[in-house]
N, C-alpha and C positions, 0 to 999 in steps of 0.2 A: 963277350956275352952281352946282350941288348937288354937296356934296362928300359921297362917298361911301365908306363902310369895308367892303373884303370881307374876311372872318376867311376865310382858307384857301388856300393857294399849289395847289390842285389843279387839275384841268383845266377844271372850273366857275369855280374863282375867277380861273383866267388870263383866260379866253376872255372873262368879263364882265367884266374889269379892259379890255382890246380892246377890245371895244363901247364898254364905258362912254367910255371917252377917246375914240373914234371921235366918239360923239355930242356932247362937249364937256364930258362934266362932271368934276371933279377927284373921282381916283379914291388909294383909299389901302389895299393889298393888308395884312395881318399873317400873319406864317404863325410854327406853332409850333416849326417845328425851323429851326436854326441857318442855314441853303441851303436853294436850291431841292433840293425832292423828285426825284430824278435813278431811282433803283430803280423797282421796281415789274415787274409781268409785262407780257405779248403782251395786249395789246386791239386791238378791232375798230372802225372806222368805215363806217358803211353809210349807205346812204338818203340821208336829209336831213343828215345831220350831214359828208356829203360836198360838201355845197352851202355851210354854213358855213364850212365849212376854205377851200373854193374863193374864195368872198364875204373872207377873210379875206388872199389870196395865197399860201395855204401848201399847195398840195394839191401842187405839185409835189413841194415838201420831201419830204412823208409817201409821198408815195411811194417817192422814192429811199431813205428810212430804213425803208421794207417791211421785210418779217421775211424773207421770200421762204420761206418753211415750205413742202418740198416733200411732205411724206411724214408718215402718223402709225403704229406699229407696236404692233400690240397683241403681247405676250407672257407665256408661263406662271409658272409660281415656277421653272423649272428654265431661264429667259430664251429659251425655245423661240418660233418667230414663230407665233403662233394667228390673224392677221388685219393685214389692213393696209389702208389708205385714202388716200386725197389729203388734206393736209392745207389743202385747203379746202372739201372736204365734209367734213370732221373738225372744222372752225369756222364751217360752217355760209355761208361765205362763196360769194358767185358776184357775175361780171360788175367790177362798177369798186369793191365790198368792197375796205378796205384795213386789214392789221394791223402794228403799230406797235407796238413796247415803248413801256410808258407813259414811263419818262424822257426817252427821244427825245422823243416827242411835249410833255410838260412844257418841254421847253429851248427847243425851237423856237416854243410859246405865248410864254413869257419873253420871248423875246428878239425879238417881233414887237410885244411890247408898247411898247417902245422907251425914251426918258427918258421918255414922259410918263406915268408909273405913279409913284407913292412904293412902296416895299417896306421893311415893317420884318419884318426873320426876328428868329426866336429869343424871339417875343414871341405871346401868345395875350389873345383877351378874358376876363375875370375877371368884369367886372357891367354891367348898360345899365340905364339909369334915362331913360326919354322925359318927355320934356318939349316942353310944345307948340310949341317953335321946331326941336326938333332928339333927340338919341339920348346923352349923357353915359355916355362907356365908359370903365370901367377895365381895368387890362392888366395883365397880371403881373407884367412890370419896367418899361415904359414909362411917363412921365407920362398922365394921366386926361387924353381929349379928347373934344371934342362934334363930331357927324355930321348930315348932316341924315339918311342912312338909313344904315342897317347891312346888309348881305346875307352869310347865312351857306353859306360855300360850304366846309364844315369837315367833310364825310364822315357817316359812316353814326353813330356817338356824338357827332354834332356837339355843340357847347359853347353858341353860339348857341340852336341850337332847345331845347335845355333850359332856357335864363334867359329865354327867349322866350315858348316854350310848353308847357313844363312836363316832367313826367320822362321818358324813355327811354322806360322802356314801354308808355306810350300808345301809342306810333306806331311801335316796331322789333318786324318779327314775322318770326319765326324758320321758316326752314324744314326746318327737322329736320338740316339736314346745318354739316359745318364745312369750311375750307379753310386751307390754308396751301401758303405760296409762300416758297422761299431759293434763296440763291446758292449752289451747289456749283461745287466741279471736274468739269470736262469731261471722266471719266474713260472714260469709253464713247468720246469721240472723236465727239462726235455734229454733224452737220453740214446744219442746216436742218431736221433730225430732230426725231417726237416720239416717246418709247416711252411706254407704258402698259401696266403690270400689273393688270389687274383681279382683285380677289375678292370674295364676299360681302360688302355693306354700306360695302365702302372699294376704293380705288383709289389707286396709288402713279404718279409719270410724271417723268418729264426730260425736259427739250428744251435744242435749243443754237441759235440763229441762224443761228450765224457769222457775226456780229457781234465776238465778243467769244471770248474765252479759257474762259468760265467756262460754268456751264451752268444751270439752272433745273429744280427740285425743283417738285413741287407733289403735296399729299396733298388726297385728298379723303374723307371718311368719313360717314354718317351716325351721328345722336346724339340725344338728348334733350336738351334744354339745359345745358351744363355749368358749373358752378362755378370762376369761376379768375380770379386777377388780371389785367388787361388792361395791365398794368403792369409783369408779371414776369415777362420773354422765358425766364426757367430755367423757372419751372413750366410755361411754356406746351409746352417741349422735351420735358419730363419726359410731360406728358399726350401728345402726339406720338408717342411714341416709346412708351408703353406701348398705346396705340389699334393701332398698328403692331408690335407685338413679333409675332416668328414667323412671320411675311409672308415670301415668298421674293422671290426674283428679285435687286435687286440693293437691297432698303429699306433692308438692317443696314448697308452702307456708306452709303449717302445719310443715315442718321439718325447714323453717327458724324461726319461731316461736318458736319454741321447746328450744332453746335456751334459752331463759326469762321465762321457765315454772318453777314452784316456786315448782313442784313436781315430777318431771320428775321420771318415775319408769319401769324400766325394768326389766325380771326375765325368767326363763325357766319358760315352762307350766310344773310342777312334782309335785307327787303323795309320800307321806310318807305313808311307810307300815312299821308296826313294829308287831314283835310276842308279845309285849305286851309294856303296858302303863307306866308303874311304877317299879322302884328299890328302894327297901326301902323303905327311905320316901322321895321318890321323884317322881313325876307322872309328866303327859303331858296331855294336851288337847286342843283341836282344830287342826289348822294348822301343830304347832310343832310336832303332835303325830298321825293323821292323814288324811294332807290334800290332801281333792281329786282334785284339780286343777280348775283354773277359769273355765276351761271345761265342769266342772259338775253342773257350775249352784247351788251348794249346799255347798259349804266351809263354806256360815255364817250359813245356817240351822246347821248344823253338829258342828258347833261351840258354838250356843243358846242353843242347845240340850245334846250335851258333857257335858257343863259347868254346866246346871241342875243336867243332871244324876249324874256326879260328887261329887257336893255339898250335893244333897240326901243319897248317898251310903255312902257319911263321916259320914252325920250326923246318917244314920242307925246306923253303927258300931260302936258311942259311943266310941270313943277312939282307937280305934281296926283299926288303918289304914290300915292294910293289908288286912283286911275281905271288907274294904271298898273300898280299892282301884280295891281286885278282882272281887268286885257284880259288879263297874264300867265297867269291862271290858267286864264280862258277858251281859250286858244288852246294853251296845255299840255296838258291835262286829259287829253283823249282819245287822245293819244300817250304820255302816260305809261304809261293804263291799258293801251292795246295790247300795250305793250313788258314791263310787269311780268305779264301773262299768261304769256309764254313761258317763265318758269322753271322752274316748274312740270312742264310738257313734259321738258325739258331737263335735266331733275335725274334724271328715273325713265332716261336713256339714259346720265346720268353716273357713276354708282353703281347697280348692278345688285344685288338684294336675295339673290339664289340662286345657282350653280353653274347650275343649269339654265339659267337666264336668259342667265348670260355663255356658254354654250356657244351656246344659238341664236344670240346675236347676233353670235359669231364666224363661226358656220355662215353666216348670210347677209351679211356681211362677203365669204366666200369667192364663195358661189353670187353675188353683185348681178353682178360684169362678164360673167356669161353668161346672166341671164336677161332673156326678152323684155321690152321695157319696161322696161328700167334707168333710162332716162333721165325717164322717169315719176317713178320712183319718188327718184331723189335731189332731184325739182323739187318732191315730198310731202314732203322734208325741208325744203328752204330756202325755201320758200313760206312761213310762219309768222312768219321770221323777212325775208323781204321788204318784206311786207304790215304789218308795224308796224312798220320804220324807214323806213317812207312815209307813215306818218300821218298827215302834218301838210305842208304847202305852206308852202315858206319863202317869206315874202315880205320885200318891202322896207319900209324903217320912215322916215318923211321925218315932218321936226317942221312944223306949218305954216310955221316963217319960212323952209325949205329948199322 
């Protein structure tokens, strides 16, 4: 039985911690913060990656833990309503689409996993030195252990694919824009609500579930690549809050707020592209290996789905990780590509470059419930995003002795 180390408590590393134990082999999760990762924003599960969660017995879960987002409201600097939507043409969702705050979805992975997972939190890999029997890791406070594979499921700066495969910037390509996501008060009162201020180049928004008490901030801006500690949540505020100074609507209190946010997360919007997944006995999946950006609307599908295909092709190959790790990439490939296409698209509708621009598109915001062919034209929206989280046919994975 191959005992195996995933670096990453995320929803790649849960899902394939799942699988892996499913197929029998002794699986061993490290994640770098102290607990499970419980924060996080609203994502989406579509397509195939609904077939995973199902195959998994959890699709009823996620659904009851729905976000149920009924509405999205666009408005001015002066909080006037300029437009409004369904908030599932607003995420691009239709038919059995399900959105999920990610820690819901993280707890419910967890805890499906069951005892048969090891978890060590608060501990991260430091160095892998292969060796032909196995993977010799050290940890930053933990004793040094040997694997027979490593799987880095450690995000978009993952720690892996760097001691793996070399520096960051080979394979993180930036696409002009930045995001950030915190905790605010629910001071608007908002309930299943999202607003959105749009202006030139940046966009400010809240939303609330009602789930909870609290609310969710999210900026988006475009940028050139910027200089900053990825380490230092004040200058990250500081750059925030200056990107955003004299923005109306309701920014100046959501940036004094920002402050006491207990999550505060900022990041380039970029895309990881790599000519392959694996060195030895070391592989990648999800974000660290390749993710298409909050853009895409499909990071967690492609992550659900990676982390099956994954788990399957191991257990195909019966020992033989290299046969497995390349059916993986075979069978991946072309769903990855489909799905990191869509950001692209998705970014020029997320952040609008003009005045001009955001006026049209509130105008036909207005005009779509009354013109002919409406129903056309919102099936020209989600068509895009249909057709690549169906990319791929989830099949079943049986080892020959099964």
């Amino acid at each position: 039985m191959a005992n195996i180390l995933v670096s990453g408590g995320s929803v790649a590393g849960l899902t394939l911690a799942f699988w892996l134990r499913e197929h029998g082999f002794a699986v061993t999760v490290a994640e770098r913060a102290p607990s499970l990762r419980d924060g996080g924003y609203k994502i989406d599960i579509r397509g195939a990656a609904l077939d995973v969660v199902a195959r998994m017995g959890l699709l009823d879960e996620v659904r009851r833990h729905s976000t149920d987002m009924q509405v999205a409201r666009f408005v001015d600097a002066r909080g006037r309503q300029i437009g409004t939507m369904s908030a599932q043409l607003f995420g691009g969702r239709e038919g059995d689409d399900v959105e999920i705050m990610r820690g819901d979805l993280t707890r419910l992975l967890h805890a499906a996993t069951g005892d048969g997972v090891e978890y060590v939190f608060d501990d991260s890999v430091t160095a892998l030195r292969e060796t032909p029997d196995g993977v010799h890791v050290t940890f930053a406070n933990g004793s040094p252990r040997t694997f027979d594979l490593v799987v880095g499921a450690d995000g978009l700066h993952s720690t892996v694919r760097g001691l793996a495969f070399g520096e960051e910037s080979r394979f993180v390509h930036d696409l002009g824009h930045y995001i950030s996501i915190f905790t605010v008060p629910n001071h608007l009162h908002l309930d299943r609500t999202e607003m959105m201020h749009p202006a030139p180049g940046r966009s400010a928004g809240m939303y609330s579930t009602g789930r909870g008490e609290d609310a969710k901030a999210m900026f988006l801006f475009s940028s050139p690549p910027l200089e900053y500690d990825r380490r230092d949540p004040a200058q990250q505020k500081k750059l925030l809050a200056d990107v955003f100074s004299g923005q109306g609507w309701e920014v100046p209190r959501i940036l004094d707020a920002m402050g006491d946010a207990p999550d505060f997360y900022l990041d380039s919007i970029s895309q990881v592209r790599m000519d392959r997944w694996s060195s030895g006995r070391v592989a990648l999946v999800g974000d660290a290996a390749y993710a298409a950006s909050p853009a895409s609307g499909q990071g967690t599908s492609l992550a659900l789905v990676g982390a099956y295909v994954l788990a399957g092709c191991l257990a195909e190959a019966v020992g033989d990780h290299a046969a497995g790790f390349a059916a993986y990439e075979r069978e991946m490939r072309h769903f990855v590509e489909e799905n990191q296409k869509l950001a692209a698209g998705n970014l020029k509708g997320m952040v609008l470059k003009s005045a001009a621009q955001i006026r049209f598109q509130m105008l036909m915001l207005r005009l779509m419930p009354h013109l002919p062919g409406k129903n056309r034209m919102i099936e020209r929206v989600t068509e895009p995003i249909r057709t690549a989280a169906t990319a791929i046919t989830i099949r079943d994975y049986r080892t020959p002795a099964s």
